[in-house]
C-alpha positions in Angstrom: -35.8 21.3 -72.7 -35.3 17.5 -71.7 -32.3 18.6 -69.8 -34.8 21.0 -67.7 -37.2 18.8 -67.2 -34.9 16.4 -66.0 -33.2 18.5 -63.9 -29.6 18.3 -65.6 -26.8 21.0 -65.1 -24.4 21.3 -67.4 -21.0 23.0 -66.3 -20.4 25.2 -69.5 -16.3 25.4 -68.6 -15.8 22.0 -68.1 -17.8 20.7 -70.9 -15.9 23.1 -73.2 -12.9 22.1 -71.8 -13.6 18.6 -72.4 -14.7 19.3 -75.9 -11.5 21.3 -77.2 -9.5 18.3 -75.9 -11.8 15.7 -78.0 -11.6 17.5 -80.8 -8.1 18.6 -80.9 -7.2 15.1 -80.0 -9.1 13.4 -82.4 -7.6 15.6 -85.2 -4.1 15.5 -83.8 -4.4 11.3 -83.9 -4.0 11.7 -87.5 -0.6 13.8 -88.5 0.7 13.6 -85.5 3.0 11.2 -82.9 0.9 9.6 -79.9 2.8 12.2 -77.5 0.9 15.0 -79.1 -1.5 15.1 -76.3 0.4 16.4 -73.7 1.3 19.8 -74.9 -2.8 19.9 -76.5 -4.1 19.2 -73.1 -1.7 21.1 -70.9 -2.5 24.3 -73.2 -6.0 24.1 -73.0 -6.4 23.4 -69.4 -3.8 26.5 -68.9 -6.3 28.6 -71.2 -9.3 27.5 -70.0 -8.3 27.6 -66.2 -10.7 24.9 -64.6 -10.3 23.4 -61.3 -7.7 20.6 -60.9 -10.6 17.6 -61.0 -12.4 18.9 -63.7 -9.1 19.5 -65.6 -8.3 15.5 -65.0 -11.8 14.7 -65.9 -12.3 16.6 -69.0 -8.1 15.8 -70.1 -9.3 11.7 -69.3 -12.3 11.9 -70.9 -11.1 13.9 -73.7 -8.0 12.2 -74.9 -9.0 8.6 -73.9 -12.1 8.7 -76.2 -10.9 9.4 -79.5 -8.0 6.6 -78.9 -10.4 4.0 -77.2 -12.6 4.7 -80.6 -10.3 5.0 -82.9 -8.4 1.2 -81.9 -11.8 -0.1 -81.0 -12.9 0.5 -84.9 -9.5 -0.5 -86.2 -9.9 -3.8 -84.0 -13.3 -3.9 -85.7 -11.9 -3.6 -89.8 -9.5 -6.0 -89.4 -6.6 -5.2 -87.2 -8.1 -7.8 -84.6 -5.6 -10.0 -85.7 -2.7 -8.0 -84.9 -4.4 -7.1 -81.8 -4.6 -10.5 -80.8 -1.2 -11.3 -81.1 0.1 -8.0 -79.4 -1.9 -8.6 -76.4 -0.3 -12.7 -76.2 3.4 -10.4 -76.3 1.8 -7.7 -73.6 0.3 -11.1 -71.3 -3.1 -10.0 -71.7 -4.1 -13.4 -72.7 -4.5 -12.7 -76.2 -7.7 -10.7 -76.2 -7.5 -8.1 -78.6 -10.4 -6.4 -76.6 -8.4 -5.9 -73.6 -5.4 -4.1 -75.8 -8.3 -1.7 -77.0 -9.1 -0.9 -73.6 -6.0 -0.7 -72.2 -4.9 2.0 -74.9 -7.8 4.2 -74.4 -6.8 3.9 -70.1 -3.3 4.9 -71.0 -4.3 7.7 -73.2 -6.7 8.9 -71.2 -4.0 8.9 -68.3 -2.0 10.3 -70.0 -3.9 13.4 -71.2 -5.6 13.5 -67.5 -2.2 14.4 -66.2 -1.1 16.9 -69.1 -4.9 18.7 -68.3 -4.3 18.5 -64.3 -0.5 20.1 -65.0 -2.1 22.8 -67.5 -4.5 23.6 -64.8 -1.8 24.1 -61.8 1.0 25.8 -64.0 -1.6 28.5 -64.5 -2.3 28.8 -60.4 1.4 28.7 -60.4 2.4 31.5 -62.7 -0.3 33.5 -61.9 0.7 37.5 -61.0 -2.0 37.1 -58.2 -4.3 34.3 -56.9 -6.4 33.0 -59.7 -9.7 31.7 -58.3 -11.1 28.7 -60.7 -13.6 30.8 -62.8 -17.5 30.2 -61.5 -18.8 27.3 -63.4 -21.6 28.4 -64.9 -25.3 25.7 -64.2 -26.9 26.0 -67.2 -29.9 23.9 -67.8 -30.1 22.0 -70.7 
C-alpha cells in the first residue's frame, strides 16, 4: 500500500532474480569454496532469463551482499585485527574497513559477471530468439 502511494514499481523478474542469488549465496558462503558463486549465478540468470543489465544488477547485488555482511560482522566480532593487518599486506593502509568493502566489490563482481554470462548463454543456445520475458510493474 506504501509502495502505491508512493508510486513504486517493483520488477517481479528481477527482484526474484536478485533474491534466489542472495539466498543461495548466503547459504552457499557456509559449506562451500568462495568460487561457488559462479555456477549459482550463471544457473539462475540462465533459468530466470532476465535482460543482460538486470542479470549484472541482480548477480552484483545478490552475491556482493551476503559477503560485504558477512566480513563486515566478522570485522565487527573480532577479526578486525586480522583485517587490519591483511589490508597493511594488500596496501590499503591498514584499514580493516576498506578490506571489508573491497571483498563485497569483488564478490559482487564476480557474481555480476557469472549472472550477465547466465543471461547470454541462454540467448545463445536458444532453438529460436528468446525475447527477455516482460517485466511485470507491480505496485507495491
Amino acid at each position: 500500500m506504501i509502495g502505491y502511494l508512493l508510486n513504486i514499481r517493483v520488477t517481479c523478474n528481477s527482484m526474484r532474480l536478485f533474491l534466489l542469488i542472495l539466498i543461495a549465496t548466503a547459504a552457499a558462503q557456509f559449506f562451500l569454496p568462495w568460487w561457488v558463486i559462479t555456477p549459482l549465478c550463471l544457473g539462475l540468470a540462465a533459468w530466470q532469463r532476465p535482460t543482460g543489465g538486470r542479470a549484472f544488477l541482480a548477480g552484483l547485488l545478490g552475491a556482493g551482499l551476503p559477503w560485504w555482511l558477512g566480513a563486515a560482522w566478522l570485522h565487527t566480532h573480532g577479526a578486525g585485527l586480522l583485517a587490519g593487518r591483511l589490508a597493511s599486506l594488500l596496501a590499503l593502509g591498514g584499514n580493516g574497513w576498506l578490506l571489508v568493502l573491497l571483498t563485497g566489490v569483488v564478490a559482487g563482481l564476480v557474481g555480476g559477471m557469472a549472472s550477465l554470462a547466465g543471461a547470454w548463454l541462454r540467448r545463445a543456445f536458444a532453438s529460436q530468439p528468446i525475447q527477455p520475458q516482460r517485466e511485470q510493474m507491480v505496485n507495491s
